[in-house]
C-alpha positions in Angstrom: 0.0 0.0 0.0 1.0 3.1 -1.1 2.0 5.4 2.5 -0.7 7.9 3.4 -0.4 11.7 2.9 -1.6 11.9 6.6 2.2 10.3 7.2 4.1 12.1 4.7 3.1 10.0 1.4 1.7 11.8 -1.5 -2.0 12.6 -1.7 -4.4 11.4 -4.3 -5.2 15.1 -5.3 -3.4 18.7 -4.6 -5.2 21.1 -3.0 -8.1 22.3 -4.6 -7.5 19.6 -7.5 -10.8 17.8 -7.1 -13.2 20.8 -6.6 -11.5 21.7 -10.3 -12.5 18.4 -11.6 -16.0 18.0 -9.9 -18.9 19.9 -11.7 -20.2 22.9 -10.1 -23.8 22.5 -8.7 -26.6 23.5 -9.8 -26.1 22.2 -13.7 -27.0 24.9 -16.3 -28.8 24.1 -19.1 -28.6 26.6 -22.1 -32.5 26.4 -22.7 -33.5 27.5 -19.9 -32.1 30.7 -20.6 -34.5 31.5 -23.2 -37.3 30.5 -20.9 -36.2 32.9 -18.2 -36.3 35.9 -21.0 -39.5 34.8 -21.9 -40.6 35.2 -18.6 -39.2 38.3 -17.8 -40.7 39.6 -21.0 -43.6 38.7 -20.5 -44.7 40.5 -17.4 -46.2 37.4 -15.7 -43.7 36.6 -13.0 -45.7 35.1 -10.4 -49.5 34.4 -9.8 -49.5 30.5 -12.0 -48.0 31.5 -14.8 -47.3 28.9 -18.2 -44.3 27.0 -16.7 -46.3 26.7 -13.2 -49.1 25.0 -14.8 -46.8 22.8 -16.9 -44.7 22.0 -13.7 -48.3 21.2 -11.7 -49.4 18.6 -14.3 -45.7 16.9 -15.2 -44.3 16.6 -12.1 -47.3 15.2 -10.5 -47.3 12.6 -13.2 -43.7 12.2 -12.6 -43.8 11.4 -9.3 -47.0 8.9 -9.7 -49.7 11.5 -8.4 -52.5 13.6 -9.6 -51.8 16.6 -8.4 -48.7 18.8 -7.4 -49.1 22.6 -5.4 -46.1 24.8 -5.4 -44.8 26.7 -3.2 -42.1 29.1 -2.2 -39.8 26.5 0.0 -40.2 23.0 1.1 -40.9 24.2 5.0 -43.9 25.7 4.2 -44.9 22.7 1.9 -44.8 20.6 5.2 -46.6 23.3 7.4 -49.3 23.7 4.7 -50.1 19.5 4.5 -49.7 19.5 8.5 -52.5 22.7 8.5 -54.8 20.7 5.7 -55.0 17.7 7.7 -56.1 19.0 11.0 -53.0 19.5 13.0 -52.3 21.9 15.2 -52.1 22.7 19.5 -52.1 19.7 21.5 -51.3 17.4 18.5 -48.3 15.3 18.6 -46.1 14.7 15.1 -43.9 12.2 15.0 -40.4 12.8 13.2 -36.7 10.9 12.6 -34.3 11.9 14.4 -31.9 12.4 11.3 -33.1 15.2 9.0 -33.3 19.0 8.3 -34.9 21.2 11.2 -37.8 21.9 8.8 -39.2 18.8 9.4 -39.7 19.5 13.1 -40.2 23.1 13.0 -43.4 22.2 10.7 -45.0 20.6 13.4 -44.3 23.5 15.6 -45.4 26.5 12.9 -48.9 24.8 13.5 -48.8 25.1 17.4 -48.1 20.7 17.3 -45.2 19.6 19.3 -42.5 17.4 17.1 -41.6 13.7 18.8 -38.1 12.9 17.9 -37.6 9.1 17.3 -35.0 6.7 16.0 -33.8 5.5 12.9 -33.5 2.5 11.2 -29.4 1.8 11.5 -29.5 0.4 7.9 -31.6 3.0 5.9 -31.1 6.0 8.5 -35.2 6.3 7.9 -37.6 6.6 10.5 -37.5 3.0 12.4 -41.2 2.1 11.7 -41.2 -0.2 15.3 -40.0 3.0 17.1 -42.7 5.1 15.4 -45.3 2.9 16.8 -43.7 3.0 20.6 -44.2 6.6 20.7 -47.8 7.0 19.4 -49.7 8.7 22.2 -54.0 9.4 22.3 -51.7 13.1 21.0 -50.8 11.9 18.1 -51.9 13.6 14.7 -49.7 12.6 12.7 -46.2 11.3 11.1 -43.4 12.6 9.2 -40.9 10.0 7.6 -37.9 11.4 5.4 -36.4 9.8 2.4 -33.4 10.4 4.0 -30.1 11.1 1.4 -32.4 9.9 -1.3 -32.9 6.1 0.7 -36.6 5.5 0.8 -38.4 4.6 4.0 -40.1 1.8 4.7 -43.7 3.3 3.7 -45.2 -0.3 3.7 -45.1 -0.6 7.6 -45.4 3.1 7.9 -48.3 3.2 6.3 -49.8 0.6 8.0 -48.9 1.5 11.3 -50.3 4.8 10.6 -53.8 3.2 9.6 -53.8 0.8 12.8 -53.8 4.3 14.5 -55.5 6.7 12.4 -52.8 8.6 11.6 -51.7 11.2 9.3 -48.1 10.4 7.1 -46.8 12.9 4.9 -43.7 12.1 3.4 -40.4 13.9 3.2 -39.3 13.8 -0.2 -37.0 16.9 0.3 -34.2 14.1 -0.8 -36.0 12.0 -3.3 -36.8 13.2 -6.7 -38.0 10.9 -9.0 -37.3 7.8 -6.7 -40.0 4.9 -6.4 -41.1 2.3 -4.0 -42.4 -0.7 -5.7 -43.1 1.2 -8.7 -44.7 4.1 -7.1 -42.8 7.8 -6.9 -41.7 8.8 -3.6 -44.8 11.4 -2.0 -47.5 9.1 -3.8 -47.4 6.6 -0.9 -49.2 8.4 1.5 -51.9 11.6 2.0 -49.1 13.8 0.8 -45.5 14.2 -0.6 -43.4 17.2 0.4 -40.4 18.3 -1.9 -37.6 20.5 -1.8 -36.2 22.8 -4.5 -33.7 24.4 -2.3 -29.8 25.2 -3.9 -28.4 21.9 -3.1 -31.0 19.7 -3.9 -31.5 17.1 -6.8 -33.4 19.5 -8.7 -33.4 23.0 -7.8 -34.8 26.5 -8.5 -32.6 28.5 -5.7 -35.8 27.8 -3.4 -38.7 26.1 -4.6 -41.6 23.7 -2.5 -44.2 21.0 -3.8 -47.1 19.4 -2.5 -48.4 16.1 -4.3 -50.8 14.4 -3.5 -53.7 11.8 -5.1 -56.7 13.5 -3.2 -58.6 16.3 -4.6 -60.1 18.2 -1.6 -56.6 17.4 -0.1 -54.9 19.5 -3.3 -57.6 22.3 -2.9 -56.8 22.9 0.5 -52.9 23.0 -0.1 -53.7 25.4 -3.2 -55.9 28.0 -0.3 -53.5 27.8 2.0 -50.6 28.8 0.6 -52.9 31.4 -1.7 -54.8 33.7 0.6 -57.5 31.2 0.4 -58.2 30.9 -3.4 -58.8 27.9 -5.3 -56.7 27.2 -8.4 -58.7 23.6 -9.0 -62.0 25.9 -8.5 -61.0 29.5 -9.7 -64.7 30.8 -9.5 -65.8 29.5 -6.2 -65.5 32.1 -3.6 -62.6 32.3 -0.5 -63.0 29.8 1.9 -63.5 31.0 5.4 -61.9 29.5 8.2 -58.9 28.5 7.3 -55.6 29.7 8.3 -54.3 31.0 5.2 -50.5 32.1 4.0 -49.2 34.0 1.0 -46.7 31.1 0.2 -46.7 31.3 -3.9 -44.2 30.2 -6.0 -42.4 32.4 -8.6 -42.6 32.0 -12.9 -38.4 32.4 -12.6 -38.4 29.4 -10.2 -40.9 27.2 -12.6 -38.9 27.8 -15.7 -35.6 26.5 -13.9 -37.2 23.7 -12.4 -39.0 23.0 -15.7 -35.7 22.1 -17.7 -34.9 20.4 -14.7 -37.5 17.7 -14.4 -36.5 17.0 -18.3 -33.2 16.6 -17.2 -33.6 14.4 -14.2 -33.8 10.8 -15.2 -29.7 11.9 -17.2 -28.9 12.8 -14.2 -30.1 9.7 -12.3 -28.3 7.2 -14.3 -25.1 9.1 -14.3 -25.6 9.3 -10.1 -25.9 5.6 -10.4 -23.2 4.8 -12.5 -21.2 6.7 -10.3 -22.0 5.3 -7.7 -21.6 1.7 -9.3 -17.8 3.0 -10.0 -17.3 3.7 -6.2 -18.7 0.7 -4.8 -16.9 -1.6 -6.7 -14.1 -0.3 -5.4 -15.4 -0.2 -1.5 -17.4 -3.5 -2.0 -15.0 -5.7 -0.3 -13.7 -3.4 3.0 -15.7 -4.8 5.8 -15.0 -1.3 7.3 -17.9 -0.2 5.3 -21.7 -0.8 5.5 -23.5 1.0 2.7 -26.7 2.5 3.8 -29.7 0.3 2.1 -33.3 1.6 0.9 -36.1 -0.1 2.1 -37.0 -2.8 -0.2 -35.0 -4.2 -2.9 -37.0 -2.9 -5.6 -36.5 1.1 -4.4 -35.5 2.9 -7.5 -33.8 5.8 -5.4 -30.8 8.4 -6.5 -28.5 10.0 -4.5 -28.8 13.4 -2.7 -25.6 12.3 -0.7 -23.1 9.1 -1.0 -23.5 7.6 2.3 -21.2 4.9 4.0 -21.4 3.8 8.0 -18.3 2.6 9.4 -18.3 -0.7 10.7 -16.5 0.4 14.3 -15.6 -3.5 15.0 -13.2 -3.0 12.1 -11.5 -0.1 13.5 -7.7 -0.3 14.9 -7.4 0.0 18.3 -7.0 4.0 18.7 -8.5 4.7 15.3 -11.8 6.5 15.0 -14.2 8.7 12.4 -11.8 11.9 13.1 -8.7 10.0 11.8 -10.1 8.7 8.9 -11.8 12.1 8.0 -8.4 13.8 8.7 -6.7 11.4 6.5 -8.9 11.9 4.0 -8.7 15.2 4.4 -5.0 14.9 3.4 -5.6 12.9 0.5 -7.4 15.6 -1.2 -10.5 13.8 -0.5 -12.5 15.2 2.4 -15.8 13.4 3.4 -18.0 15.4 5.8 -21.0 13.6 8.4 -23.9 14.8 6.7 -25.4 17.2 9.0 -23.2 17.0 11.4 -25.3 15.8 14.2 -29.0 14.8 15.3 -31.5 17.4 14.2 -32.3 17.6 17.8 -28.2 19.3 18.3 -28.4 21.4 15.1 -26.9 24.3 15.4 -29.8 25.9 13.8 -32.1 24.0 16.5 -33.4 26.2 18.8 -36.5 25.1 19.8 -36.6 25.4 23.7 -37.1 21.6 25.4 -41.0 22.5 26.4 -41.7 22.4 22.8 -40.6 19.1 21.6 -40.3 15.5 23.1 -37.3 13.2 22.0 -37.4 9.5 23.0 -34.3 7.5 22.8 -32.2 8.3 19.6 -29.1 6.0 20.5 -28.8 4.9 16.8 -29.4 8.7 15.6 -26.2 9.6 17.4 -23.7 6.9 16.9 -24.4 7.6 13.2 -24.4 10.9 13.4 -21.5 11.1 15.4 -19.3 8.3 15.5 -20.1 5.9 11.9 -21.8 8.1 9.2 -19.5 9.2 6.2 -21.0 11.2 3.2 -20.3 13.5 0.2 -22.9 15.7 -2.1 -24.6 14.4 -5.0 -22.4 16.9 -7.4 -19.4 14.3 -7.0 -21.0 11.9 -8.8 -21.0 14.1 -12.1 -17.4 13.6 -12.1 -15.5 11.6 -14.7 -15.4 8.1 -14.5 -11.3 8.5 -14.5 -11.9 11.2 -11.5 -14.5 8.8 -9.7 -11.9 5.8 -9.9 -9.0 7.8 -8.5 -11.2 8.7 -5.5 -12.3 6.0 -4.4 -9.1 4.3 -4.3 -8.0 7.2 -2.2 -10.8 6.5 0.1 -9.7 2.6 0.0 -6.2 3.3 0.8 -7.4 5.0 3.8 -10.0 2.8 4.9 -8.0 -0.5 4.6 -5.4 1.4 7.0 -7.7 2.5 9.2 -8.6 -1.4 9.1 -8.0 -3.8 12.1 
């Protein structure tokens, strides 16, 4: 084995090599700049214009619903389906303990309290048995993220949720265009909330949706997040009651996303060869455990490429900050996701009286001690660029290697 730049060797790249050789992200597609003149031209920058409505019908169909609602971010998607199914004080939402704060905060924008539970140590999703220990009399509903684009198990969720007569709204802030036994991601349940935010899979800068199969349940996303009109029933009047928000989306923002959606599926399939690259190059480390969808039929992509460290395999003295610091050296940095439990966010900072979190053991030995990831833009690399990383990462694993 060739001696680590960590101990003097020579590293795999020079500093700032890789980020020269990796694309930039977002991807910028050349027709999309007509369609952004053609907006600004034509006056109608907000308010459902052409490239809203095509968005609303294709992306629906894309993900394997009937309708889609935009919005201005993927929070207030979340708040919106919580709002249109009842939620709000003295209501209990269940959430992983691994995700974005939005997921949580949703639950509290609608006076509910968020219920922070474990995950599944092989997908990272919400751990459907521990979903089902913490349901309470409280309980409104359930929020279970497609977490780094690995799909959660929505067959037990879903059925846990109807033993209880529950609410589940999927997270799909991570899973554009992926499936579960043939069905997209957000289709599975009452309602499917994505995210268009800069780093996503597909992005507009910002950018929210709403699917969903139900009618009433797309007319009541549409008045929320419009000051109570209907876009499914433009002539009926405003609907009194209801706790409405000036959430729209912009024309700028549909025209982006537009090309976008065409582009997707290219994007996919170079994501997963990638990915095929790297792996066959990890595949045989028992060091590393590669995080798992759900089912074996999940057609899922990658928001990031995720590895857990199998700590049995670890030297004696060796841990995750060696390895990253080696890597680091190597001109290959890996980061840990998030960085910690949504619960220890940084951005978290929800006083205790307004959440509950059960036991998240798994949640924080991933977080902190096993989980190694890298963004979905590293995967648009060459195939030539792709090889020479992972061996990089391989050197450094198999030394880090009992």
């Amino acid at each position: 084995m060739n001696k680590l730049a960590i101990d003097g060797g020579t590293p795999a790249f020079q500093p700032d090599e890789l980020a020269k050789l990796v694309p930039a992200w977002p991807l910028v597609y050349p027709e999309t700049d007509q369609k952004l003149l053609e907006v600004y031209h034509s006056g109608k920058w907000g308010l459902c214009g052409k490239y809203e409505q095509l968005l609303m019908e294709e992306f629906a169909a894309f993900q394997d619903a009937k309708y889609s609602v935009w919005m201005c971010n993927g929070t207030t998607t979340l708040e919106c389906a919580l709002l249109a199914l009842g939620v709000g004080p003295g209501d209990e939402v269940i959430v992983p303990g691994v995700t974005w704060i939005a997921t949580a905060e949703a639950a509290i924008y609608v006076g509910a309290k968020p219920v922070i539970v474990d995950i599944d140590p092989e997908t990272l999703c919400l751990d459907p048995a521990k979903f089902e220990e913490a349901i309470t009399p409280r309980t409104k509903a359930v929020i279970p993220v497609h977490l780094y684009s690995a799909l959660a198990d929505m067959d037990k969720i879903n059925a846990i949720a109807k033993k209880h007569g529950i609410h589940v709204v999927e997270d799909c802030a991570h899973a554009h265009g992926a499936k579960q036994h043939g069905k997209g991601a957000g289709s599975l349940s009452e309602y499917g909330s994505f995210s268009f935010q800069l780093s996503k899979l597909m992005t507009g800068g910002e950018g929210g949706c709403l699917i969903t199969n139900d009618e009433h349940l797309a007319d009541l996303a549409f008045r929320l997040s419009h000051i109570g009109n209907s876009r499914l029933h433009p002539k009926d009047p405003l609907q009194t009651g209801l706790e409405c928000h000036q959430y729209r989306f912009t024309e700028f923002q549909a025209a982006i996303i537009y090309d976008q959606l065409h582009h997707q599926a290219e994007v996919r399939a170079r994501h997963q060869a990638a990915v095929k690259i790297i792996c066959d190059i990890l595949k045989d480390i028992p060091l590393v455990q590669l995080q798992k969808s759900s089912y074996e039929d999940d057609l899922r992509d990658y928001y990031f490429f995720t590895f857990l460290l199998r700590k049995d395999y670890l030297k004696e003295g060796l841990d995750r900050s060696w390895i990253f610091n080696a890597l680091r050296a190597e001109g290959t940095p890996l980061g840990s996701g998030w960085g910690s439990p949504l619960y220890k966010s940084p951005a978290w900072n929800i006083p205790e009286n307004q959440f509950i979190k059960k036991d998240t053991s798994v949640c924080e030995d991933v977080m902190y001690n096993r989980l190694m990831a890298t963004l979905h833009n590293l995967l648009l690399a060459e195939p030539a660029v792709l090889t020479r990383w992972a061996e990089a990462v391989r050197k450094v694993l198999l030394a880090a290697m009992k």
